[in-house]
N, C-alpha and C positions, 0 to 999 in steps of 0.2 A: 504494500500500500504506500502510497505517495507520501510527501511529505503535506499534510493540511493545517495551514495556521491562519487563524480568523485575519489577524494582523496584516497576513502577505495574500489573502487568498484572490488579491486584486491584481497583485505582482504576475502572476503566470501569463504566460503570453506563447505563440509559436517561434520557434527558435527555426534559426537557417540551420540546415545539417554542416554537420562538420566537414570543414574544408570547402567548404560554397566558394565558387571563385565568384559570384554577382556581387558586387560592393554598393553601399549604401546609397542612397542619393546626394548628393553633395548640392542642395539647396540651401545658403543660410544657415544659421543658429537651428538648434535641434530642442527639444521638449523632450528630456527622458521619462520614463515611465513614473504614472502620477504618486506612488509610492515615495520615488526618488525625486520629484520634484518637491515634496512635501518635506521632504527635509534641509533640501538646498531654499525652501522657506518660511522654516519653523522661524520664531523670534528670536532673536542674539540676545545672549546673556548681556542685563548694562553691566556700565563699567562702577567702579568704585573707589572713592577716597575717605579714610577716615581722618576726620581733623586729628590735628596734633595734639590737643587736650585728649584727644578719648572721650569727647562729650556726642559727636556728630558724623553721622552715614551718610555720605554724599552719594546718592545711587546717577549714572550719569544713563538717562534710555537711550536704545537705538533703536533706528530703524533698520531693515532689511539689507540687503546687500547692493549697493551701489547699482544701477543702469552701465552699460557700456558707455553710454555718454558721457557719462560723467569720469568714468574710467579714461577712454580716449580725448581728455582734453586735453590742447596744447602743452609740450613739455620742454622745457628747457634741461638738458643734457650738458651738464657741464661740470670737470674735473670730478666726476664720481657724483656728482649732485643731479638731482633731477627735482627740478622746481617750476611752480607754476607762474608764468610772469604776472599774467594779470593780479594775481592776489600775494603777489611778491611773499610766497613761502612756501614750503616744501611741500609734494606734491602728493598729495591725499586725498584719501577717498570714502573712510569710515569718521561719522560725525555722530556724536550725539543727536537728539532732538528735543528733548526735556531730561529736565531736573526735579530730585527727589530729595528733600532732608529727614533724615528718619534721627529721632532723640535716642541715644545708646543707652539714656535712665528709664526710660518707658514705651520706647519702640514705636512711639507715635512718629504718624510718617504725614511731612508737607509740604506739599508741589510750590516748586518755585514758580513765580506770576511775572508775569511782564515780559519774557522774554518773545520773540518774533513767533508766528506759528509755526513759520517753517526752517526755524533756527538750524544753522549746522555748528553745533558744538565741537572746537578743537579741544581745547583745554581747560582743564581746571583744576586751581590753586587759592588752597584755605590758606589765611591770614596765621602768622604764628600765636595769635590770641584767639582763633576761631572763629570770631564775629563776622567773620567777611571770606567770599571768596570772589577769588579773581576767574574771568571766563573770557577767553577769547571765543570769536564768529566768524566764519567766513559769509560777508555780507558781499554784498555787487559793487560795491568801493571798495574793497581790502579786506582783511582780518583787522577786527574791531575789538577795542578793551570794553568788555562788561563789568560792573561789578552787581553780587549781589551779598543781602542782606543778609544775616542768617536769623537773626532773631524775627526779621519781620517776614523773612521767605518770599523775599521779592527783586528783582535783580530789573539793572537800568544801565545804559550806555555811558560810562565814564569820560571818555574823551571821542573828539572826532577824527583826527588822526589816525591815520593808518599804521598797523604794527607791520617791521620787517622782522618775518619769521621764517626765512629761508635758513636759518640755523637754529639748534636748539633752546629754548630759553628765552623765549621773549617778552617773557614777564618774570617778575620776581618782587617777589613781599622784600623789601626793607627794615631794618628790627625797628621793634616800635609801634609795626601794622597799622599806618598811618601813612603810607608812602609807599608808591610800587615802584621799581627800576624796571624802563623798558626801552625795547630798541625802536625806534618811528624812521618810516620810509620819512628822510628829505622831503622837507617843504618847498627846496630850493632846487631839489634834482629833474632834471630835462628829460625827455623821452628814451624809449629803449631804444640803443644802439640802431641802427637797421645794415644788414648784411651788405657788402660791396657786390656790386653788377660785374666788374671787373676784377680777375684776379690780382693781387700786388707782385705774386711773384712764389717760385716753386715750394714747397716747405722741406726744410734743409734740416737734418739729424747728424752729428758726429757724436764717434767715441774716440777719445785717446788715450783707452788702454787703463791699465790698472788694475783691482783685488775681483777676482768673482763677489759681483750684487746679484743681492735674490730679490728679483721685482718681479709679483707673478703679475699676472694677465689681470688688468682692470679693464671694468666698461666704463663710458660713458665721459673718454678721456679729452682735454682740449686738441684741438687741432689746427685752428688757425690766429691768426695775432685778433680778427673779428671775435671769436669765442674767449678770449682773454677780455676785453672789453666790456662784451656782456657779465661774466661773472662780475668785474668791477662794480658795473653798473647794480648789478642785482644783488649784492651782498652790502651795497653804499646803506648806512643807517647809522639814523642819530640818536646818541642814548639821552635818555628824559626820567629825571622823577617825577612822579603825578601824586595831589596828594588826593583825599578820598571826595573833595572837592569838584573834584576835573581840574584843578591849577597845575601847569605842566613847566617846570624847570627844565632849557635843554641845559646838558651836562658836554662840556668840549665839543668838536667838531666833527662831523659827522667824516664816515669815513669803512674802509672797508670790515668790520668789526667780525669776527669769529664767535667772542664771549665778552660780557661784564659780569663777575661775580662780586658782591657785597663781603668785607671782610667782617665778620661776626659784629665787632662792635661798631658797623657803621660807618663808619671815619673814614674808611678806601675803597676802591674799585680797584679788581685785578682783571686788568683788559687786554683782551688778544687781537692786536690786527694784522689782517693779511699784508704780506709785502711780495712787491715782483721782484728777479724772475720768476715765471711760471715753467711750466711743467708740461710736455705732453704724453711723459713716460706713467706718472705718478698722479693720483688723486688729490684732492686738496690737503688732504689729511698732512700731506706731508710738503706740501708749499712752504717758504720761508714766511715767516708770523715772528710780531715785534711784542713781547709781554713790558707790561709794561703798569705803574702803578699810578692810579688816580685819585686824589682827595674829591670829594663831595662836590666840590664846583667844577668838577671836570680839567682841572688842573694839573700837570704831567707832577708827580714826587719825583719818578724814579723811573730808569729802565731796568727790568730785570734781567731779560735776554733777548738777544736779537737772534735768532734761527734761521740757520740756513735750507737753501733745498734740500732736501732728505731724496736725492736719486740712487744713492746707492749705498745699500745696506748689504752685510754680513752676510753670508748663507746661515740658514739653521731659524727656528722661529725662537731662538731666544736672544736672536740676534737685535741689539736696540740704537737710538744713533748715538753720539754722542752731544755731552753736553746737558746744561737740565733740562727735566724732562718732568711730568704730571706734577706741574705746579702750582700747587694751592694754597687754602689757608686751613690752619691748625682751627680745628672747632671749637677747640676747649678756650680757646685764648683770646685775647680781645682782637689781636692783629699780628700775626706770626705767620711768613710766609713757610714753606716747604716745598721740596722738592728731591728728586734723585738723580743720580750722575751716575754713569757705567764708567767703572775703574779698568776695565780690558778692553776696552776702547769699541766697546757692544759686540765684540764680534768673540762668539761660544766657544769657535778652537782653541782663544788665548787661555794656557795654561795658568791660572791664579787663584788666591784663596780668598780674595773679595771682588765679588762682580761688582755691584752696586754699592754707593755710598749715600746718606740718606741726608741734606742739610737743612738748618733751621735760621729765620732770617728776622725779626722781629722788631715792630715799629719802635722809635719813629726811621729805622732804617739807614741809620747814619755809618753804624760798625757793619763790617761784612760777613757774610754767611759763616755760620758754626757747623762743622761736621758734628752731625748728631751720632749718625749709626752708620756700622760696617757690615756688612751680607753678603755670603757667600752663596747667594743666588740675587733673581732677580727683585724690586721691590713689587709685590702686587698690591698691597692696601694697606692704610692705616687706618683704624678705629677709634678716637680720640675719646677720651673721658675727662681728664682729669691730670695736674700738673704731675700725681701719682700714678696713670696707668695710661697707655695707649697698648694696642695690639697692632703688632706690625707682624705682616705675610710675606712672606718671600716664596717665591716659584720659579721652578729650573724644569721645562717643560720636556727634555730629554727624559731626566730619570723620573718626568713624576712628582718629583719631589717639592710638598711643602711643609712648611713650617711655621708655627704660631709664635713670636714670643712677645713676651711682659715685659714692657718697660716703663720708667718713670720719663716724661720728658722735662720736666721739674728740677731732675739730677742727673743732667745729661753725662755727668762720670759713672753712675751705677752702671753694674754689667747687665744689660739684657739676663730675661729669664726664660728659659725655654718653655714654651705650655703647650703646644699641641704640635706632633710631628706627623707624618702620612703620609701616604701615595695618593695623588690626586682621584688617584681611578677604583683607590680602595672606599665604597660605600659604607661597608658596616664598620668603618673604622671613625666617622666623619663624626665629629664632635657637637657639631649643630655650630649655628651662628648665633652669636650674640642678640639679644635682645635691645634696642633703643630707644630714646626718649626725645623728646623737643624741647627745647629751651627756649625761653621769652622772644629770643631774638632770631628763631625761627631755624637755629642750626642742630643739627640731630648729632646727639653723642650717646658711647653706651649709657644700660643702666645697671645702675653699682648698686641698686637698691638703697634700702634707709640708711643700711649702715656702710654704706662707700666700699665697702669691701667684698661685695658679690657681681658674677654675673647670670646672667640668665640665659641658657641656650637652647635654641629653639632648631632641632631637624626634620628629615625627614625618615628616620630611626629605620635605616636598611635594614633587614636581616634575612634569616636563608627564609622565612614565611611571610616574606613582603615587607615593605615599607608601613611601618605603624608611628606616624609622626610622636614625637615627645615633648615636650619643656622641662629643664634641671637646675637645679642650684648650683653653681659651684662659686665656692669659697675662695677667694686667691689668697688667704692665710695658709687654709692647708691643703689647697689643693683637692679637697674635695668635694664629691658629686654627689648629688639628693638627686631622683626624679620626683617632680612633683607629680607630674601627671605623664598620661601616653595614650594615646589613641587603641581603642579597644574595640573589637569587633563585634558586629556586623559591618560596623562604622569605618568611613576615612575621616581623619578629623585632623589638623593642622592649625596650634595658636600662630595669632597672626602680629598680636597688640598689648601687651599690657596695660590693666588699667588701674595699678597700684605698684607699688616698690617692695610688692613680699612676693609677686608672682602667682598669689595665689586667687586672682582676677582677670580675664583675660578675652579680646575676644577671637574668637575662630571660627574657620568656616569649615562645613560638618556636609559627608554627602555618605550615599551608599550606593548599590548597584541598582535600587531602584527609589533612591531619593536624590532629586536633585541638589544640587551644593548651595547653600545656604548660611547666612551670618549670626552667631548667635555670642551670648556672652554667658560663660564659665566663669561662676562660684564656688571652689573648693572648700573653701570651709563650710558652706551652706550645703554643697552638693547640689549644686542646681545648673541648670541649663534652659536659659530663654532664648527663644528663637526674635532674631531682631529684624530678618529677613523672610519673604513664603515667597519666595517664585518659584513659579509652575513650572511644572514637566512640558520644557516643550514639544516633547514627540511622543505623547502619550500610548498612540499606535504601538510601538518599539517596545513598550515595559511586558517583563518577560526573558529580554535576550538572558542568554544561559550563558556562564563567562566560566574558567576554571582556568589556572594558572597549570604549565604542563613543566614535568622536569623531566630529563631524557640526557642521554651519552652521544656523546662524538665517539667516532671509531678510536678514536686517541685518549678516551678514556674520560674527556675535560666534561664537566656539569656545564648542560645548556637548560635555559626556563624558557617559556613564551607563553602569550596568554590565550588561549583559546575561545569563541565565539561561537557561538550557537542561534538560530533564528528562534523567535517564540514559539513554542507549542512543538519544538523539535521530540522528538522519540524514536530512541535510538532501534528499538523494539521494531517500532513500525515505520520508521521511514528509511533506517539503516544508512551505509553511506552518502552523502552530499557533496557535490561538486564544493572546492573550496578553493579561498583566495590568502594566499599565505604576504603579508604585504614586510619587509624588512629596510634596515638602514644598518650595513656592516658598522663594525667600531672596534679601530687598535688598542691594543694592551699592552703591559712591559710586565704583567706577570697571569700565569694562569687563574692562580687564587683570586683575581679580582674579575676576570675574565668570566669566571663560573655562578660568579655572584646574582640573585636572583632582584628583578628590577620590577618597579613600579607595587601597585596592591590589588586583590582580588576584592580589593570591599568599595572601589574606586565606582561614581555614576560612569554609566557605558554614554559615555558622553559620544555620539556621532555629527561629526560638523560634516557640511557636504564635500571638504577635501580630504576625508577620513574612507579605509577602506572599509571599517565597519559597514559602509552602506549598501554594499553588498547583500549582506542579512534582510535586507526588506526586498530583496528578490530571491530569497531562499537558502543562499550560500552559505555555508562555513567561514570564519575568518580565522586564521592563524594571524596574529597582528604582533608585531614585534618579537618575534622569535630571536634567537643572540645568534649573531653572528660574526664572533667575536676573531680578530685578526691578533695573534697574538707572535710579539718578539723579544722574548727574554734576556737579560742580561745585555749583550754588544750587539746582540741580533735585531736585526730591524724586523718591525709585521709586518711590512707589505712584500719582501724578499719570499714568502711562501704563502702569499694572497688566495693563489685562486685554491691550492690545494687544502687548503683553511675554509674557504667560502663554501667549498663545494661539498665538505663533510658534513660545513654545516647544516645545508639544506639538506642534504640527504637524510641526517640524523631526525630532521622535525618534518619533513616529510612521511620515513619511516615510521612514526613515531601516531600520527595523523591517520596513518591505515592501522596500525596496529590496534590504534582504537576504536576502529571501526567507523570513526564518524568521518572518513575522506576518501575517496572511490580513489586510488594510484591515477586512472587514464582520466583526471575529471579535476586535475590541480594548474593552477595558475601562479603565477607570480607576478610582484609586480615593488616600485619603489618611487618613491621623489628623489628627486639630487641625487647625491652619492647611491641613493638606495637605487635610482634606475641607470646605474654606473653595474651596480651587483646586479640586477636584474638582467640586461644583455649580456656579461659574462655566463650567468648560466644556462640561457639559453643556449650560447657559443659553447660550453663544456659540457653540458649535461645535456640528457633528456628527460632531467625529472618532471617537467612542464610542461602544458600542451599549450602555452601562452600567458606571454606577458605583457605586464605595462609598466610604462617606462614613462618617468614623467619630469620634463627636467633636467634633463642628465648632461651626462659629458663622456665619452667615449673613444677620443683620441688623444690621449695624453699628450702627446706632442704639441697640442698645443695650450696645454698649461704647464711649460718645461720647468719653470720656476715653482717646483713645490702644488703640493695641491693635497686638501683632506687633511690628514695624519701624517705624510709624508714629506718632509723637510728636505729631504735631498732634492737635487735637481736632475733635470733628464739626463748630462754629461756624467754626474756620480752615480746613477743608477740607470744606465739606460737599459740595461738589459729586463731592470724592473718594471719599468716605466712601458717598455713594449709589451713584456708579460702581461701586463697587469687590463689594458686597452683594449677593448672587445672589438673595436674597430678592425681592428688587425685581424679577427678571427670572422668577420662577414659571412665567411664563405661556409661556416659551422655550422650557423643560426638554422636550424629546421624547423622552428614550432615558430608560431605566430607572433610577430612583437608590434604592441601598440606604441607610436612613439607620438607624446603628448608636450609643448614646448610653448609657450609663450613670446609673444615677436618682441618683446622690450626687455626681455630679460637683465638684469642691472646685475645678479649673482656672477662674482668672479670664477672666472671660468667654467661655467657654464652657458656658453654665449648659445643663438641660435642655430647658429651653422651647425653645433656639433651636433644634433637630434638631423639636420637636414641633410646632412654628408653621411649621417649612418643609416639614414630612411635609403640614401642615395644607392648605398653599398651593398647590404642586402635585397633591395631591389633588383637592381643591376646584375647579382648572383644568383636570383632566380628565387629568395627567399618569399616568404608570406609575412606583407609589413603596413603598417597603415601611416604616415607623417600628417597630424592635426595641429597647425600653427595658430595659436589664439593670438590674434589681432589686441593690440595693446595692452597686453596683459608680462606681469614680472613676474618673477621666480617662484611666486606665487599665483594663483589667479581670485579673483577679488569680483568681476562685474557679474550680474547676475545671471544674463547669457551668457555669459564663457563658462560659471560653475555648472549651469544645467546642462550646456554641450559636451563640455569633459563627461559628467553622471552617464550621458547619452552615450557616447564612442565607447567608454568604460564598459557600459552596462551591453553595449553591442559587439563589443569584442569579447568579452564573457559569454554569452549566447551564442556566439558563432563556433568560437571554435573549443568550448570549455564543456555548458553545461551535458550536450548531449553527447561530446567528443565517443568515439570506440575506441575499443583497445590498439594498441600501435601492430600493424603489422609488418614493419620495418626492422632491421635489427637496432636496438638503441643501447648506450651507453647509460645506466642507472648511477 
């Protein structure tokens, strides 16, 4: 007897026999089956901000998924940026459309008033006293400063000026919350650049010579002295304080600006502007930029560093430039710059026992910079508290390796104290993050609790029976750990907030496999749990799906998990095997013990977004969804030097594994990936026959033309080319026998994942005589976003699944398993 679920019993349709040479109609945008189109437009969870007291739930609603039209509007392409001119800011597509304030003491919830009907919400930013937030708009003049009210729940247009938000940050509370800093497009700047009719002349590249640079493959790079112009143009903004009046102070001269950040106590600005030369090798990210320090009236103090072009850097990704580098301000302190300097002059080979040095520079700025700390790796983060504790990380992305330690910045002669050591890639080993608080002046530091001498860590508590999030005490007197709490099953549940200095108040959001996720606040000494949040199950249809977490062996002996998917009303009894769709994303290791480690929880909502392969199950499928397929290379050994013989055990093993349990027919299985994963997925089709078709979405498939490093792998194509060809499905075209859907987006911005490579491999297995489909979505990224590009993907997906999967026969061919 068939498989019959009320849920899907609309799903069934006639399928083309396997191997149909007749192909679809190529009319336009496609409607996939109403099942699958119902979940490409279930409602999107809103978004959420809690104020910094812990008093207030900012719920932000959305609407549905974008129009292609709005997707396809004009874009500006430039040094890695892609911006929209007309609204002079980065180029987006998900908006809010109302506002929600729910009270975190009594959960009453109150629609914020005044705003447009058809508002598109970018951002929003609570006041560090809570009274206020800040809301940007993309209106028909610009993006616009809102503010609203919170005690009265009513929001109004602050100034008329247009905000420049073509870089991050274009608003910011001031301590005090009484004053916002923001960047305003030029009152006085002229029209966009317009392109020359005439060319000026050839565009001319030399090298002369020097250290192998690792510069991979960017998109979206300058190319002519015209597109250098326009960035100027487009990044020109003048910084303003406004106070809550609409009264707008400009601050210094407008100008190409990157950032203004406010120094804790007010009194500076640390400001980044761009400087020429530009680059047409390199993104902006790594342009020459002048830091530089500003008092209140926009008045120059100081220069802190002038930077050069960053064209050529180090091989190896731990490779940094020189010179300082993530320079900021010390949280805990009134005005205290920082920064880090690489002591081996950024490049990994150099044999020494301090990479990075850490220094501290503090107002009014007269003496020069104090080496604070020495590291024998990289610097990754500092956690500021207190003249007695910051937490500083260092990471060496070769072995893995990082480390916590305690120090005073108070006594900048104490020794560092080591607190937490680990392999980045070791899960059950991860200590949790620190818990923090907000301070008047709106800067976030740890919390040390009432009595200054604790922190609070908050994980995702890995272990071999899933991740069960936690919150702990630990004491930095002795070093010791309390758990106060931990997530307990049925439940996934993860604090998010403290809302006292014992820990033992807190709130989190709490789901299950058939409750949606949800905001509530935890009482431990009371024992209670209120829910602060009810939203609805958006795909009510779906409740049901059957999920179980599967463990199984590689031929090599290594523990693999993945979680397994079942449709509703599945019965193994009477409906017996199921076509299935096994979806993966490989991932390197530097040890097996971490490799083996079991990821993600079975108590998790079966959350299905429509670029999710769950969605398969509403037309009756099995999903294998993130199976490990873990690349592993120990000790001096590189993982990708035995990639495919690694990759292909590992499908084996969880396909094995899938019949064995009876619930996956061997001649009735697909594969299929995004990015790196639709990189694995034509590999296996190229080495194996465990598939009778895949999908490929995203991908990259000729290494060669990301020679510079790509994924996990740091070497470049001349130090490993033998790798690099191995590893490249392109090269093996001529293997492909089973069906590959190849799905790619024409604007793709992802580094090296450009479009050619999905149209050179559609090219090449074609050409070979393989069975292949190439679907280019019209202005869509590395992602897709418009709401016919999701429904047409659903569609090709769900058509390529029917043709050559659900009714597939056994192979009559001799195949390689």
């Amino acid at each position: 007897m068939k498989l019959k679920i009320l849920a899907l019993s609309l799903c069934l349709c006639l399928a083309l026999p396997a191997g149909a040479n007749t192909p679809p109609a190529e009319n336009g945008y496609k409607t996939p089956h109403p099942a699958l189109q119902a979940i490409a437009e279930a409602p999107l969870t809103p978004h959420s901000r809690l104020g910094p007291l812990g008093g207030t739930l900012l719920m932000i609603k959305r609407p549905g998924l974008p129009a292609i039209a709005d997707v396809a509007q004009p874009t500006l392409r430039l040094a890695g940026l892609r911006l929209n001119a007309a609204m002079r800011a980065e180029a987006r597509f998900s908006f809010g459309n109302s506002l929600m304030l729910i009270s975190v003491a009594n959960g009453s919830e109150r629609p914020v008033l005044g705003l447009p009907a058809d508002a598109r919400i970018a951002e929003a930013h609570f006041s560090p006293d809570e009274r206020w937030v800040a809301v940007t708009l993309w209106e028909s003049g610009g993006v616009k400063l809102w503010l609203v009210d919170v005690k009265q729940a009513t929001a109004r247009r602050l100034i008329t000026p247009s905000l420049n938000a073509t870089q991050p940050g274009p608003v910011q509370w001031l301590a005090g919350s009484n004053r916002l800093l923001v960047r305003l497009v030029p009152s006085t700047q002229g029209p966009q650049p317009q392109a020359p009719t005439v060319p000026t002349g050839p565009k001319t590249e030399e090298s002369l010579g020097g250290k192998v640079a690792q510069t991979r493959t960017y998109p979206d790079l300058l190319k002519t002295p015209y597109d250098s112009d326009l960035l100027d143009w487009a990044l020109d903004s003048q910084l303003a304080a406004v106070s809550l009046d609409g009264k707008i102070e400009l601050l210094g001269q407008h100008d190409r600006l990157l950032a203004a950040v406010p120094s804790p106590d007010g009194r500076y600005l640390l400001v980044k502007r761009l400087r020429r030369p530009y680059s047409t090798l390199v993104p902006l990210e790594r342009f020459p930029e002048t830091t530089e320090l500003w008092d209140m009236k926009g008045q120059l103090v100081k220069v802190v560093h002038e930077r050069p072009l960053i064209d050529r850097l180090p091989s190896g990704y731990d490779a940094v430039p020189t010179g300082p580098r993530d320079i900021g301000w010390r949280a805990d302190a009134p005005a205290t710059l920082f920064w880090a300097e690489a002591q081996d002059g950024g490049d990994p080979s150099v044999s020494t026992t301090v990479r990075d040095a850490v220094f501290l520079q503090s107002a009014p700025f007269k003496s020069g910079p104090q080496r604070w700390l020495s590291l024998a790796n990289r610097l990754s983060e500092i956690q500021w508290g207190s003249d007695d504790l910051a937490l500083v990380s260092e990471y060496w992305w070769k072995s893995r390796d990082v480390k916590t330690w305690q120090v005073r910045p108070g006594k900048p002669a104490d020794t560092p104290q080591l607190l937490f050591a680990r392999k980045s890639e070791d899960r059950y080993a991860d200590p949790g993050s620190p818990m923090t608080k907000t301070l008047s002046n709106g800067v976030t530091v740890l919390n040390t609790g009432a009595d200054g001498k604790s922190l609070f860590l908050a994980g995702e508590g890995a272990s071999n029976e899933g991740d069960r999030p936690f919150l702990d005490h630990f004491d930095l007197s002795t070093r010791k750990t309390t758990r106060l709490w931990r997530s307990e099953a049925p439940f996934y549940e993860e604090a998010l907030a403290l809302l006292d200095d014992s820990g033992r108040r807190f709130i989190s959001r709490r789901e299950a496999r058939e409750e949606f996720p949800n905001f509530y606040v935890r009482d431990l000494p009371a024992g209670q749990l209120r829910a602060l949040t009810r939203l609805p199950n958006p795909l009510p249809q779906l409740k049901g799906i059957q999920v179980q977490t599967l463990r199984y062996k590689r031929a090599d002996g290594l523990e693999l998990s993945g979680k397994l998917y079942l449709p509703p009303g599945y019965d193994q009894k009477r409906d017996g095997a199921l076509p299935l769709l096994m979806w993966a994303y490989p991932q390197s290791f530097k040890t097996k013990e971490a490799a083996a480690q079991v990821t993600d929880s079975p108590y998790r909502y079966n959350r299905i977004s429509p670029l999710s392969p769950l969605t398969a199950l509403a037309r009756g499928y099995a999903v294998l969804d993130d199976p490990a397929m873990p690349i592993i290379g120990e000790g001096k050994k590189e993982p990708n030097d035995t990639y495919l013989e690694q990759l292909t055990a590992s499908a084996k093993a969880a396909v094995d594994e899938v019949v064995r349990l009876g619930v996956a027919d061997r001649n009735r299985i697909a594969v299929g990936g995004h990015s790196y994963g639709a990189f694995m997925t034509a590999n296996l089709l190229a080495h194996t026959r465990l598939f009778r078709a895949g999908i490929a979405r995203s991908g990259a498939y000729n290494r060669t033309l990301t020679p510079f490093s790509f994924q996990a792998e740091d070497r470049n194509f001349w130090d490993a080319k033998s790798t690099y060809q191995t590893m490249a499905p392109f090269n093996y075209a001529e293997q492909i026998k089973d069906a590959l859907l190849l799905i790619h987006g024409q604007d793709d911005s992802n580094s090296g994942t450009f479009p050619i490579q999905s149209e050179r491999m559609y090219q090449a297995v074609q050409g070979l005589g393989g069975i292949s489909r190439l679907v280019m979505l019209p202005a869509e990224d590395h992602g897709y976003r418009a709401r016919e590009s999701v429904l047409h993907m659903l569609w090709e997906q769900d058509q390529w699944l029917e043709r050559y999967v659900r009714n597939a026969k056994p192979r009559t061919d001799e195949v390689k398993r």
